[in-house]
PAZAPA-4460 file (N, C-alpha, C; in steps of 0.05 Angstrom, whole numbers, plus 32768, in hexadecimal, padded with zeros to 4 digits):
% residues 193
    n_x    n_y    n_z   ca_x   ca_y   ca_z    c_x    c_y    c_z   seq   type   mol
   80E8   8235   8210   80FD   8222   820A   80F2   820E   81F5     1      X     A
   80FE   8205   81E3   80FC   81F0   81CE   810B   81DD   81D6     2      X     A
   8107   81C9   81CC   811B   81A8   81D0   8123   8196   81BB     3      X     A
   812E   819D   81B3   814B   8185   81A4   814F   816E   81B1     4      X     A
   8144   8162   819E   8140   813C   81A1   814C   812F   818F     5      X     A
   815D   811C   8197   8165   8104   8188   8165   80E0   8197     6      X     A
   8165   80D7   8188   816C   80B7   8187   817E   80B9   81A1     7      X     A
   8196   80BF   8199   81A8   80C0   81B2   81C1   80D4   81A6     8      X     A
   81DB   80DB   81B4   81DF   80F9   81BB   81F3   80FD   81AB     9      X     A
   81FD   80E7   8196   8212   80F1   8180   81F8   80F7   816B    10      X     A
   81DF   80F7   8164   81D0   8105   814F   81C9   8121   8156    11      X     A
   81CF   812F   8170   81CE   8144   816A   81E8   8157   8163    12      X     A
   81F8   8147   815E   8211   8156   814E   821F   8160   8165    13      X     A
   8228   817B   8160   8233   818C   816B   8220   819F   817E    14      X     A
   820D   8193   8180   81EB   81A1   8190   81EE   8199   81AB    15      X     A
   81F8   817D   81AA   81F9   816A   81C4   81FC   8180   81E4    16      X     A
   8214   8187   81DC   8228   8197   81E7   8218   81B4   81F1    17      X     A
   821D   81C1   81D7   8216   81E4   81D1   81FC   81DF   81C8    18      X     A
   81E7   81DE   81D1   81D0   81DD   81C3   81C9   8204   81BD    19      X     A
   81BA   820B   81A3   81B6   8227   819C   81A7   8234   81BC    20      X     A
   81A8   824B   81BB   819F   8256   81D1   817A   825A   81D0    21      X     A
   8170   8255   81EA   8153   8243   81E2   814C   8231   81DF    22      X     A
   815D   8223   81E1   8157   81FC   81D4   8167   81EB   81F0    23      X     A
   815E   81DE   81F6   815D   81C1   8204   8162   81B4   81F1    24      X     A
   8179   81A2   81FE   8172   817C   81F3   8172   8169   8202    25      X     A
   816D   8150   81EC   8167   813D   8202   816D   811F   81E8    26      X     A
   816B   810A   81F8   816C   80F2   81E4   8154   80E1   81EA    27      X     A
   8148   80D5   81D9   812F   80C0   81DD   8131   80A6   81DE    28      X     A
   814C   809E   81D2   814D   807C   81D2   8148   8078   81B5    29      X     A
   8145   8061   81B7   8149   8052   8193   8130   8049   8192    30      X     A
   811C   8044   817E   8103   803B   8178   80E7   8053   8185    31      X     A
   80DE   8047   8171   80C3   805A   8173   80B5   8052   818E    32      X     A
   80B2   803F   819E   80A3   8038   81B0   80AF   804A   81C9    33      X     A
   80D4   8044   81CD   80E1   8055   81D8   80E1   8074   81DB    34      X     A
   80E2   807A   81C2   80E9   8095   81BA   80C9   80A2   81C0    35      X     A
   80AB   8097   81BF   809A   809E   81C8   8096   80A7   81E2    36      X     A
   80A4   8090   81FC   80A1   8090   8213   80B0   80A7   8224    37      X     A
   80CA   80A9   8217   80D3   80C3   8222   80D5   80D9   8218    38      X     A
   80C0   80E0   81FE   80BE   80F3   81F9   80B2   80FD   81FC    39      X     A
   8092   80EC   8200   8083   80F4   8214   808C   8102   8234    40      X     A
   8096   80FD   8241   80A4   80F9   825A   80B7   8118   825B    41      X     A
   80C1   811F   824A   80D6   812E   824A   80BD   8146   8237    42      X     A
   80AB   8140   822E   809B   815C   8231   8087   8164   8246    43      X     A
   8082   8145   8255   807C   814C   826F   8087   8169   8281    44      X     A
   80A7   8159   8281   80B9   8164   8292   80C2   8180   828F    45      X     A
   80C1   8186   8277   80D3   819F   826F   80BE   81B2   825E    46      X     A
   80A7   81A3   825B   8095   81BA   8245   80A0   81C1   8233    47      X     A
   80AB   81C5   8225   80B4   81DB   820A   80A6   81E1   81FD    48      X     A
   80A7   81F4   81F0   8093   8206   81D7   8091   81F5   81B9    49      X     A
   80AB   81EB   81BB   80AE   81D7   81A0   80BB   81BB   81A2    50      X     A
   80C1   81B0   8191   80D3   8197   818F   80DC   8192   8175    51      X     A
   80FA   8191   8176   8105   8187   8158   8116   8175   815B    52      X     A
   810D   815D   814D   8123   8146   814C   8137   813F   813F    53      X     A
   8151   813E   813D   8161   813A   812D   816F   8119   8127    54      X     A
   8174   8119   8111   8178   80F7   8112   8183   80F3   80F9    55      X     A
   8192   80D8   80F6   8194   80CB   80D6   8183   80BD   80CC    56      X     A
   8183   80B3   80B0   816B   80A5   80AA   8175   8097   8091    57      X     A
   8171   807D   8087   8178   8075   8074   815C   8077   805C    58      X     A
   8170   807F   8041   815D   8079   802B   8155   8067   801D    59      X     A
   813E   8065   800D   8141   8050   7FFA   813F   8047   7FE6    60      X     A
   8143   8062   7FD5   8147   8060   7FBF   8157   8082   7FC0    61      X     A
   815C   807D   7FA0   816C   8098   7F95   815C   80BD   7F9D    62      X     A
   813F   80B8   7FA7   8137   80D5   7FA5   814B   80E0   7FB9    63      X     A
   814F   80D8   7FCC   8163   80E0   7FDD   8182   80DA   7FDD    64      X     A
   8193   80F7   7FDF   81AC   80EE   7FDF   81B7   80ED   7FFF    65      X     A
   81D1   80D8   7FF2   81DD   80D9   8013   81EB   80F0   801F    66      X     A
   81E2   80F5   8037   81E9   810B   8044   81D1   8125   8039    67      X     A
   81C4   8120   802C   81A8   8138   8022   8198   8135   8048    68      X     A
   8191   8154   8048   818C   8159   8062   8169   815D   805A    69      X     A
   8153   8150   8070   813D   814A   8063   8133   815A   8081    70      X     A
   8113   816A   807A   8106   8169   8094   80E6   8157   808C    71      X     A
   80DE   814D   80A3   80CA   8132   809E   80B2   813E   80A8    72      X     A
   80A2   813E   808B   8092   814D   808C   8078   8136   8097    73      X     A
   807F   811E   809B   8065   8111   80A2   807E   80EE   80AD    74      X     A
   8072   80E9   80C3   807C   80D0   80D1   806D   80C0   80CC    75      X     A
   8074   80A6   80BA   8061   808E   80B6   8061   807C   80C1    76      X     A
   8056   806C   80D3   8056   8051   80E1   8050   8041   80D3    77      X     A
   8060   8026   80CD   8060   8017   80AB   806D   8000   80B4    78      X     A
   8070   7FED   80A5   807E   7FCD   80A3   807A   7FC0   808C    79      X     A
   808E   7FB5   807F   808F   7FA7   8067   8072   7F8D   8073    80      X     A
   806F   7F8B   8082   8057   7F6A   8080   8039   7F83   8079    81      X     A
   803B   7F98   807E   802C   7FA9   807A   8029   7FB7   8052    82      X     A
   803B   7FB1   8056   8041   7FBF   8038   8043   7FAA   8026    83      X     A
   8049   7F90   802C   8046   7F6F   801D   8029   7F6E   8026    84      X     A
   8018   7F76   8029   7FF5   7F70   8032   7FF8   7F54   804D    85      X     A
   8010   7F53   8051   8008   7F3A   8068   8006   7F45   8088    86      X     A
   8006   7F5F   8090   7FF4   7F67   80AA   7FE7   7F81   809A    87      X     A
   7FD4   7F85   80B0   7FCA   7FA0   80B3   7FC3   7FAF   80CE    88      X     A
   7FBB   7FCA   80CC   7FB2   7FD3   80E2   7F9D   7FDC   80EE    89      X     A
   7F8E   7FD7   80FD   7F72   7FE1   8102   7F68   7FFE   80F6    90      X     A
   7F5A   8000   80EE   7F52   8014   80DF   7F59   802D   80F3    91      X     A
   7F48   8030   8108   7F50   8047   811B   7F6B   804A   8127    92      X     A
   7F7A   8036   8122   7FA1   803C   8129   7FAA   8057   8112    93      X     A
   7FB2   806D   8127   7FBD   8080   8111   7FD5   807D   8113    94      X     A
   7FE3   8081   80F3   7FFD   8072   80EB   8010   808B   80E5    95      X     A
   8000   80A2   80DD   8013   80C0   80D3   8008   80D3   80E6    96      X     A
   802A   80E0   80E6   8026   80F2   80F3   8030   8106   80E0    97      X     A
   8026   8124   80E6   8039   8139   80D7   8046   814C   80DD    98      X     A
   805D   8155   80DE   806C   816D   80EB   8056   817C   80EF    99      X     A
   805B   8189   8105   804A   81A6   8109   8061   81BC   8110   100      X     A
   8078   81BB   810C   8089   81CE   810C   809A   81CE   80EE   101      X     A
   8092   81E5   80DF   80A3   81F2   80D3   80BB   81EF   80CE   102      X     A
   80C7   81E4   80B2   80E3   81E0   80B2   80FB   81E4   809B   103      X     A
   810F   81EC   809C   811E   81FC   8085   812B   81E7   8077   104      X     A
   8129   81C9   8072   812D   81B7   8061   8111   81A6   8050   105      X     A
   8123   81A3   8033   810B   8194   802B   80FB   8185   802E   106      X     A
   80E9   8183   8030   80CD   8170   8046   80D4   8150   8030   107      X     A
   80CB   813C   8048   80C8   8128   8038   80BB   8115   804F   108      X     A
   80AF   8105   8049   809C   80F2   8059   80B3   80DE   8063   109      X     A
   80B4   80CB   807B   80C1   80C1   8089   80B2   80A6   8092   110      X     A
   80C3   8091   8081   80B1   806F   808D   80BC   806E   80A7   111      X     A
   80B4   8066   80C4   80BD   805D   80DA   80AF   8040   80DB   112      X     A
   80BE   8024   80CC   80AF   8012   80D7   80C4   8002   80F6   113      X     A
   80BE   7FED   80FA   80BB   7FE7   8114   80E0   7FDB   8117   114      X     A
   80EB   7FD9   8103   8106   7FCE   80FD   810E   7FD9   80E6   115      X     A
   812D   7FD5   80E8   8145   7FE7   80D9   813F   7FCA   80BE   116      X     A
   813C   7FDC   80A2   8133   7FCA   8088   814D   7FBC   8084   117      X     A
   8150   7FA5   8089   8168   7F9B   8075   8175   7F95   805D   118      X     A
   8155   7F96   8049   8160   7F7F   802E   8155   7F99   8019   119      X     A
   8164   7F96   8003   8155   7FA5   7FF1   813F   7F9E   7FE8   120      X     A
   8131   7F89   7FE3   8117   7F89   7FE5   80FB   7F95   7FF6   121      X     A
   8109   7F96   800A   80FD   7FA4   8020   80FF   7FC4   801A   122      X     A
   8112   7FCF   8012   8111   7FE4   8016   8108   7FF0   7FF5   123      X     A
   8102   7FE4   7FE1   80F8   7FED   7FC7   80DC   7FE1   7FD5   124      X     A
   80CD   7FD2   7FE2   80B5   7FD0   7FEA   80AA   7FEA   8003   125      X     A
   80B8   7FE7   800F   80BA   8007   8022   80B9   8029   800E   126      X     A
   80CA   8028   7FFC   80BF   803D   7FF0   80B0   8047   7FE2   127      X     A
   809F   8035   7FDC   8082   8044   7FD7   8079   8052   7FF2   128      X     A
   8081   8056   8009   8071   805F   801A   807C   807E   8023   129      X     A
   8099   807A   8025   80A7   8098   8024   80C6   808E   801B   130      X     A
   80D1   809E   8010   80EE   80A7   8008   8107   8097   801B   131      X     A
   8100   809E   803A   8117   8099   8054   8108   8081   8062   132      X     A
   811E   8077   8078   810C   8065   8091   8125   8070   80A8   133      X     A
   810C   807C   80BD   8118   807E   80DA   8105   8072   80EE   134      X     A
   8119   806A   8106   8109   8058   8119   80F4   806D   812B   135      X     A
   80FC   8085   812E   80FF   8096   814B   80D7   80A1   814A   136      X     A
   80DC   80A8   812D   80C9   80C7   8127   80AF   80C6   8126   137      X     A
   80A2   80A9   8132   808B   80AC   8131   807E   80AF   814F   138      X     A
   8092   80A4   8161   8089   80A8   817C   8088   80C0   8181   139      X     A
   80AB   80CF   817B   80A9   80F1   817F   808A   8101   817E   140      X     A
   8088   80F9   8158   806F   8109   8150   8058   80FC   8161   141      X     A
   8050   80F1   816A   8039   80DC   8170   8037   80F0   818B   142      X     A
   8053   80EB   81A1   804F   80F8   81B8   8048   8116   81BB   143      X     A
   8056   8123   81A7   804F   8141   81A6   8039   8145   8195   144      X     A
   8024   813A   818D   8011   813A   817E   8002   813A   8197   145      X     A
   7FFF   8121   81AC   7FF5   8115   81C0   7FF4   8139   81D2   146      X     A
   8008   8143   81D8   8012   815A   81E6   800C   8177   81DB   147      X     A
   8006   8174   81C3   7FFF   818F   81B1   8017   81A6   81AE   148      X     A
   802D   818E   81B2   8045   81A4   81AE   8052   81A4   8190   149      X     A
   8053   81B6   8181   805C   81BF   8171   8074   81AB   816B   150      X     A
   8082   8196   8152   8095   8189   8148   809C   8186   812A   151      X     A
   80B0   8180   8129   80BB   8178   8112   80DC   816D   8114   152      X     A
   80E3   8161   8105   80F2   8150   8102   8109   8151   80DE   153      X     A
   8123   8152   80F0   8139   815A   80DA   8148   8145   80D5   154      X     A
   814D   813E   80C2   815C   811C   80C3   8171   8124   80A9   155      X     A
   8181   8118   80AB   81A2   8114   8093   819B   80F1   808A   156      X     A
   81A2   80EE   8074   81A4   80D0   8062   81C0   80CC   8068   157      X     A
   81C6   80AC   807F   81DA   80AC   8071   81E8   8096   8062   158      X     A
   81D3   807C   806D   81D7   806A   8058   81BD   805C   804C   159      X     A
   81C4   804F   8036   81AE   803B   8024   81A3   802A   8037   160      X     A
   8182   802A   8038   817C   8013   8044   817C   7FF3   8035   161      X     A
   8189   7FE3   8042   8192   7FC4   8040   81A4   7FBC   8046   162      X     A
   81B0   7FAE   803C   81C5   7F9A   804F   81DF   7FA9   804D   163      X     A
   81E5   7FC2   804A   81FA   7FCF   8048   81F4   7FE5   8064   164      X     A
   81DC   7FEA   8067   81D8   8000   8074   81DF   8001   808D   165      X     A
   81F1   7FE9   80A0   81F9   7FEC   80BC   8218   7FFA   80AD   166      X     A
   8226   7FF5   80AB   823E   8000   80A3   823E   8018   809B   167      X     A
   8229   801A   807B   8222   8038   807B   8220   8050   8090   168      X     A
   8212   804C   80A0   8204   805B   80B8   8222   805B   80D7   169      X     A
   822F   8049   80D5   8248   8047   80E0   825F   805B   80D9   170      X     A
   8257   805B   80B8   8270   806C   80B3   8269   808B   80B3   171      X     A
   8250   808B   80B1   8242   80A4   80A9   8233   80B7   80B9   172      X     A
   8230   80AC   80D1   821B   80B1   80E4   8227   80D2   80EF   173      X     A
   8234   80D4   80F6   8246   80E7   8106   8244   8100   80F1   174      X     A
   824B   80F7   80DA   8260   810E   80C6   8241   811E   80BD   175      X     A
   8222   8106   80B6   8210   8115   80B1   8203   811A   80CB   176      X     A
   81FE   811B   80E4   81F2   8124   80F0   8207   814B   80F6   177      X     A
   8219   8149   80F0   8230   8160   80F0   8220   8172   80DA   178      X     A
   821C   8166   80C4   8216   8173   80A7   81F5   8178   80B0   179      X     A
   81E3   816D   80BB   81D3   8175   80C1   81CA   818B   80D5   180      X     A
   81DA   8186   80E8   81DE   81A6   80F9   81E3   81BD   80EC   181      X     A
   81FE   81B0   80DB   8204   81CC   80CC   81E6   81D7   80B4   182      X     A
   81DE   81D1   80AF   81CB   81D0   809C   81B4   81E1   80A0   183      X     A
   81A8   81D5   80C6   819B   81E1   80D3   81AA   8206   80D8   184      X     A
   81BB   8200   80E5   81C7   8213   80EB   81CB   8231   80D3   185      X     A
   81D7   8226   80B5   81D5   8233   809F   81C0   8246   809E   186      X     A
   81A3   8238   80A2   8181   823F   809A   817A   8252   80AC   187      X     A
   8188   8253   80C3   8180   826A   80D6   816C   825B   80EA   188      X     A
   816C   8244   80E4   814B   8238   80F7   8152   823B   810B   189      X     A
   8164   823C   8122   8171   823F   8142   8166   8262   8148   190      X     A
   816A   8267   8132   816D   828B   813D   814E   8297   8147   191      X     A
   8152   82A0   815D   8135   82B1   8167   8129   829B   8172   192      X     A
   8130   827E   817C   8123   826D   8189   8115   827B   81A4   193      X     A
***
């Protein structure tokens, strides 16, 4: 069995429901601290062979378009007071993680800092680090790293990070986590699970 993970249970689309045959799902909660604790917990419980997370993610700048379906090839643990030089992290805190599962969208690195970016400043200071920001993907990877289980992580853009991006993600959330299933689905990745 494999397990299909999200935030919570409208990002797995049309998966929620019918998940592909071989696959489990499940939801982790919102934030990385969260999304660590029961994901841990839920590979406790169920073992699976793999883990793929599905999610939205906002961009922040133009490399990414809206609704472009991304797989995250590396989870960064990050914060603008980090990226302005006003915190840091102990040297031995590891901050990246990297898929270890194989995936049929274009790879792109993934900022997870500790809060949703508000301002455009923030988010042209954030992209020097990767392209997107999601809250979820560093616990996921962190726990199944921790577990030696096999992950990776599928995410849809669907709005600009800054002061537009609650609305964005309101209007958009649904239609790309849909387009991201389909996407998956297209690539054949479900088949022979």
């Amino acid at each position: 069995m494999r397990l299909l993970l999200s935030a919570f249970a409208p990002e797995l689309g049309p998966l929620a429901g019918d998940p592909p045959p071989g696959w489990e799902t499940a939801t982790v909660g919102i934030g990385a601290v969260t999304a660590a604790a029961a994901t841990a917990r839920l590979l406790a419980e169920r073992r699976p062979e793999a883990v793929l997370f599905l999610g939205t993610c906002g961009r922040y700048d133009e490399r990414l378009a809206l609704f472009e379906c991304l797989w995250a090839s590396v989870a960064i643990a990050t914060s603008l007071e980090e990226v302005r030089g006003g915190a840091y992290r102990p040297g031995l805190e590891r901050i990246r993680w990297a898929a270890t599962l194989a995936g049929p969208l274009p790879p792109h690195a993934v900022a997870v800092p500790p809060a949703i970016t508000k301002t455009r400043e923030g988010a042209a200071l954030l992209a020097s680090v990767a392209p997107a920001e999601h809250l979820e993907l560093t616990g996921v990877f962190a726990a199944c790293h921790a577990a030696g289980v096999p992950c990776g992580g599928a995410l849809v853009v669907v709005n600009d990070v800054g002061p537009e991006a609650p609305t964005q993600w309101k209007a958009n959330h649904l239609e790309g986590s849909q387009r991201l299933v389909e996407a998956l689905r297209a690539s054949g990745f479900f088949e022979g699970a």
